[in-house]
N, C-alpha and C positions, 0 to 999 in steps of 0.2 A: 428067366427074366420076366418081370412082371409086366403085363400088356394094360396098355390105356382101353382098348378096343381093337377088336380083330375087323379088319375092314377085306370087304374082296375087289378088288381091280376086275374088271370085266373089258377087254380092249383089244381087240386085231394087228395093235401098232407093239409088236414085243417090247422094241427097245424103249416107248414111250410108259409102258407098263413097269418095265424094269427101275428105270430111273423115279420111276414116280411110287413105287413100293420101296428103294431107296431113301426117297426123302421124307415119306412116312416113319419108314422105322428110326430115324433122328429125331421124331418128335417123341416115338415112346408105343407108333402103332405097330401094331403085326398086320401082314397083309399077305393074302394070297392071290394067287393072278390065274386069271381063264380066260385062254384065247380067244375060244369062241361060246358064242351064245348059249349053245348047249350046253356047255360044260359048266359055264356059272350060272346057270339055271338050276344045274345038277349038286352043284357043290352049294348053294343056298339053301335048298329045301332040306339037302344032309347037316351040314355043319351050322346055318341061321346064322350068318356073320351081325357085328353092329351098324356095320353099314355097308354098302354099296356105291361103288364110283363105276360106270358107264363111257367109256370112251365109245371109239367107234367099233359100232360093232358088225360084224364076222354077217351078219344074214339081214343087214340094211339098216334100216330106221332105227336111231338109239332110245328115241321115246317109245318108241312103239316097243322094244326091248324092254325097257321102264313100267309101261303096261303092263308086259306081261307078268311083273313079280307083284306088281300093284292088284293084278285081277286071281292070285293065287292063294287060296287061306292059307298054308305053310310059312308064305314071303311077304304077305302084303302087311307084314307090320316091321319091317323092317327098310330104314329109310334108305332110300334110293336117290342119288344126285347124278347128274349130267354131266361129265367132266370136258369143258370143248378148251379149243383155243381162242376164241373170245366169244363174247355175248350177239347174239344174232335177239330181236326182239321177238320173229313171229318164234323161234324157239322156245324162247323162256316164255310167250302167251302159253303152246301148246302144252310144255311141262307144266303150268298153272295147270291147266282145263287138263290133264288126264291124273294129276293128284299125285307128280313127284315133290318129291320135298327141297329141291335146288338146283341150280344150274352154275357151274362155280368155271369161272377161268383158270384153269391150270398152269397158266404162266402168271400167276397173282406170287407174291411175296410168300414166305413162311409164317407170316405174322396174321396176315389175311387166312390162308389156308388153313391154319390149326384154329382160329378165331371162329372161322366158319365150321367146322368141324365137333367142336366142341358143343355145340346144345344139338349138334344130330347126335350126338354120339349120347349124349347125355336123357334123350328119347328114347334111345336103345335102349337106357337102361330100366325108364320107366316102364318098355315093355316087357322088358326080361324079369323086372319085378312085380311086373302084375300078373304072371302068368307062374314066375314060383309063391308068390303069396296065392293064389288062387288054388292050388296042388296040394298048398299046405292048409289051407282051410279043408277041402275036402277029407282029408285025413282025420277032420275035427268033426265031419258029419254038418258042413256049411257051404251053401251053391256059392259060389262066386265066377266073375265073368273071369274068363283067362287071355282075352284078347280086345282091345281097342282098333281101328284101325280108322274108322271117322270120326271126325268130330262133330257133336251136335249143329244140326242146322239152325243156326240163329246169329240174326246179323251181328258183323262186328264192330265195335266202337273203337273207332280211328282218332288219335288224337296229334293232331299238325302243329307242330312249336313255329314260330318263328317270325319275322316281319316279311316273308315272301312265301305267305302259305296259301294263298287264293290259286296259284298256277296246278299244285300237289291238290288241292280241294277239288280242283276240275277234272283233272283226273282220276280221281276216285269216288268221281259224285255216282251216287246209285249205288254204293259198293257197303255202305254201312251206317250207324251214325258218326259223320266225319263232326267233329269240335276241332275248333282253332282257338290256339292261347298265342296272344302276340307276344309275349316275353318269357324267359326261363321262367320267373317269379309265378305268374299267371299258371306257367304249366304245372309247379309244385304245387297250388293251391288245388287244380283242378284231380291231380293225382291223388290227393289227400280224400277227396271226398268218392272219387266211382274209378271202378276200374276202365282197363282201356285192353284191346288187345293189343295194338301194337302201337308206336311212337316214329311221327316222322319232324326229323326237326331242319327246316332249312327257314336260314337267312340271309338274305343278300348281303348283309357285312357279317361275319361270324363275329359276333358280343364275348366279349372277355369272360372267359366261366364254363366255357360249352363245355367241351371237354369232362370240366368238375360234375358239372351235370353227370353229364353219362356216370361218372364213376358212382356219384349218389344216387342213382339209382340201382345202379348194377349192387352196389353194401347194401340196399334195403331188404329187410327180409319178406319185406311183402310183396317187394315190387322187382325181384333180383331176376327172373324170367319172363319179363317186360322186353320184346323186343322192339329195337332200335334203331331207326334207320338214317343213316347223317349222310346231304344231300351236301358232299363237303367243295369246297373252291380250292383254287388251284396250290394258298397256302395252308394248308391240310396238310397235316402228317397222320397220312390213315393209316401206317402203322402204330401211331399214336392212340389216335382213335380208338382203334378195336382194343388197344390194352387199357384202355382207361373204358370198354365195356360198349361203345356202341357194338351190335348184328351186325352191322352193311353197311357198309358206305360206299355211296357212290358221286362220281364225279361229275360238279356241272359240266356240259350242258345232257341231259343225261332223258334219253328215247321214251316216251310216255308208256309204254308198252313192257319196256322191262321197266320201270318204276312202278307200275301196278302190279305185274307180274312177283316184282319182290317183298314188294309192302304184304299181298293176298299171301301170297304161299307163306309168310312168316305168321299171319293172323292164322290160317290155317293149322302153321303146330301150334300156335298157344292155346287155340280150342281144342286142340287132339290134347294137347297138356289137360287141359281143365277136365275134359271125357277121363281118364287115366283117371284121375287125382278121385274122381268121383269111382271108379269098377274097386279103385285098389282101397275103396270103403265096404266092400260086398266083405270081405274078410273079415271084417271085424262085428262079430256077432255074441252070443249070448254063451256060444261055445268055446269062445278063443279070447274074450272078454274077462280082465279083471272085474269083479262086482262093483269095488270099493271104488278104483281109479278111474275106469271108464276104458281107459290103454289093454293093449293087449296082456293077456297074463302068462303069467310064468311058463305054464305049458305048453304053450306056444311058442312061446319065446324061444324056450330051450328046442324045441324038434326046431323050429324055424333057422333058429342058427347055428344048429346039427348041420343042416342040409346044409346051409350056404357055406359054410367053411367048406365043405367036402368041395364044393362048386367051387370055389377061390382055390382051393388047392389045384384042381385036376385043369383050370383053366386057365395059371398063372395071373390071377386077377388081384384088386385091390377088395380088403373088405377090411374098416373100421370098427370097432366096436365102443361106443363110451358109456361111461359111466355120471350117472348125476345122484347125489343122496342129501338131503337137508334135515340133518338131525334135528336142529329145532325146532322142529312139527311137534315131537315129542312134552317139548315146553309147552307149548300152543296147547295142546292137548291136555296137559293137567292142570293149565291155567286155565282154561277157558271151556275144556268139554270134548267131549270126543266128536259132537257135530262139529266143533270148528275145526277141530284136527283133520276130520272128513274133507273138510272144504279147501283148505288150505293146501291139503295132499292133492287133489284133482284142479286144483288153479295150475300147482306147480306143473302137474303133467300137460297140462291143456298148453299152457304156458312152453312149454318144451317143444311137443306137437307142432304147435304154431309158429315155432323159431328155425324148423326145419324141411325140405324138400319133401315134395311127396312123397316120393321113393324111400324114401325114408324110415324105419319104422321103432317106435316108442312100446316100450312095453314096462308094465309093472314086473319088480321083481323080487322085491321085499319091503315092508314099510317105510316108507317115507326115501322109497330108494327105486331109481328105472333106470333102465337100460336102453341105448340107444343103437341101429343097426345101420352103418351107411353103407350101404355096397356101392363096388368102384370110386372109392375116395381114399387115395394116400392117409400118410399120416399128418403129415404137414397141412393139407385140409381140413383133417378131423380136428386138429388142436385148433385150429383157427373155430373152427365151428364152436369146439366146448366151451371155448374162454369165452366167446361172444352169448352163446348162452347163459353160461355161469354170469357174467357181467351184466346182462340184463335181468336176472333172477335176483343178485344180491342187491339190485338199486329200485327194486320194482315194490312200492308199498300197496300190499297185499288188505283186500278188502274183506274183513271173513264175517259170517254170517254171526248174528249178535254178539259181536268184538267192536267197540265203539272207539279201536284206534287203529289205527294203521299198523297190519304185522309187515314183518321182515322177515326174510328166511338165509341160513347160514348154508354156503351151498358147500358140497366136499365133490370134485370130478378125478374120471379116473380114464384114461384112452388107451387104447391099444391097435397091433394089428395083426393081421393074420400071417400065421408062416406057416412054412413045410411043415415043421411038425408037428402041427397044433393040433389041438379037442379040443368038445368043448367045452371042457373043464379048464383047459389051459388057459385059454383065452379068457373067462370070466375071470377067473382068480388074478392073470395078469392084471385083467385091469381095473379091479377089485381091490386091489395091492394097497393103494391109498387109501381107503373107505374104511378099513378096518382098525 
């Protein structure tokens, strides 16, 4: 059965462990469980699950437990959350200040619970991938980092939506640059122009739209790991919410303490995000580099997606592979020159790069043709992703270097996914299948 994420329970309470790896595995995770402290201490630094849940634990203090995988090179990249039975504030200050990644009520909904689960999990795999892209650059005769685990020290830009954002400003004054936009309208403008790390939006009457908000930003492809925090009233449907894309929600009248406490720890991974997005740059160098495209090149490509099939195999995982080719370069090229067929070929990749997760990786693979690698993304994910690629590729007039009109390009996509029995030859030619 293929696994979303292998998570480990760590908790003294069996029967609360049992039932709570139960309701994991209806979502799609695998989970293991350890009594006591020892033991998922021991089984972490062996097995590096994707993530960690902490009940109570077996030798006292759960943060202080939390600590110790945080102060451990083997664990400390791997995210750790608190699982209680409700929210305590000086709690969730302490998990802020010793650099866990959540504190999650365990008697929350299914909807909350996998909501929340899904961008730790999705960190996990940022780390999992910048530690095999990093293996695999060495193999190429290139340094690369293999481990993230802070993120850069530099204040972060808070940005507060809503017509009751002076109370949420006071609370996190001294905490970064905080901006307030008083209407949804205001915030879409303010997004447009600088980034933010994280988004809190409360207003005293919730404005018709909110909800569409969140969704529009959670489709943008610039802005889709934007977290989000909705400060929701009593008519809230925060199961609503979180699928229409807010992180958090929380209920008025709601403790100044865990309100800072959830705003900072989610700024916190979007800077560990942005650190990542930047190591899992070390790999792409002079030796693992197309010349022509900029994207990684074929021999790369091909050992890199060697390994990770083997890995999706042996670990029941998801791993995507797509396909993008725009024969029309070809045209471009006898019309216009091989510089602009140059240009045109590395827009389209750039263009690709850019429509996708970090984790993610683009590679050249034959003329006017790349290869895309999603690890841990179904298929129904990946097709979502190709068309939305493909669809902004074939509407996007292409600006090329002394071409005094606007090109287009003709796109051809091809997806797949990995199985038991696959190479990887199998794999390419699957999803090759239509390009030819």
């Amino acid at each position: 059965m293929i696994r979303l994420a292998n998570v480990l329970i760590i908790d003294a309470n069996a029967d609360r462990s049992a039932a709570l790896k139960e309701r994991l595995a209806r979502g799609g995770y695998h989970s293991g469980v350890a009594l006591t402290a020892a033991q998922g201490m021991e089984t972490a630094r062996t097995e590096h699950p994707d993530l960690v849940l902490i009940g109570t634990s077996d030798e006292g203090d759960a943060v202080d437990l939390g600590c110790r995988f945080k102060g451990e090179p083997d664990t400390a990249d791997i995210p750790v959350v608190l699982a209680v039975d409700r929210l305590v504030a000086e709690q969730c200050g302490r998990c802020l200040d010793n650099g866990l990644d959540d504190v999650l009520n365990i008697g929350c909904d299914d909807a909350e619970l996998f909501a929340r689960m899904r961008p730790l999990v999705r960190l996990a795999t940022m780390h999992a991938e910048l530690r095999h892209r990093a293996a695999m650059a060495r193999r190429f005769g290139v340094a690369a980092r293999a481990r993230m685990t802070n993120a850069e020290d530099t204040p972060p830009a808070i940005l507060i939506i809503g017509d009751d954002a002076a109370p949420v400003a006071a609370i996190l004054d001294g905490c970064g640059d905080i901006v307030q936009a008083q209407t949804l309208y205001d915030a879409e403008e303010l997004l447009v122009r600088r980034n933010f790390d994280a988004a809190v939006l409360s207003f005293a009457q919730e404005p018709e739209g909110l909800l569409s908000f969140c969704s529009q930003v959670r489709n943008n492809p610039r802005l889709f790991n934007l977290p989000m925090v909705l400060l929701a009233g009593l008519g809230t449907d925060a199961a609503d919410a979180y699928r229409r894309g807010a992180t958090r929600v929380l209920g008025r009248p709601v403790e100044p303490l865990i309100l800072k406490a959830a705003v900072l720890t989610l700024v916190r991974r979007q800077q560990l995000r942005w650190s990542i997005r930047g190591a899992l740059n070390d790999s792409l160098a002079d030796a693992t580099r197309d010349p022509v495209t900029g994207a990684y090149g074929r021999a790369f490509l091909e050992a890199y997606l060697a390994s990770r099939i083997e890995t999706a195999k042996s670990q029941d995982r998801h791993l995507a592979v797509v396909f993008f080719a725009a024969p029309n370069i070809d045209v471009v090229r006898q019309q216009f020159g091989d510089d602009a067929g140059l240009h045109l070929t590395q827009q389209v990749g750039q263009w690709i790069t850019g429509l996708l997760r970090a984790e993610d990786l683009t590679a050249s693979f034959k003329s006017n043709e790349f290869c895309v690698v999603l690890p841990d993304t179904p298929v129904h994910e990946a097709e979502v992703v190709m068309h939305r690629i493909a669809g902004v590729l074939a509407y996007t007039d292409f600006a090329v270097r002394e071409v005094y009109q606007p090109i287009k390009v003709w796109v051809q996509v091809g997806c797949t996914v990995i199985g038991a029995g696959d190479t990887l030859d199998s794999v390419i030619a699957r999803a090759r299948q239509n390009l030819d």
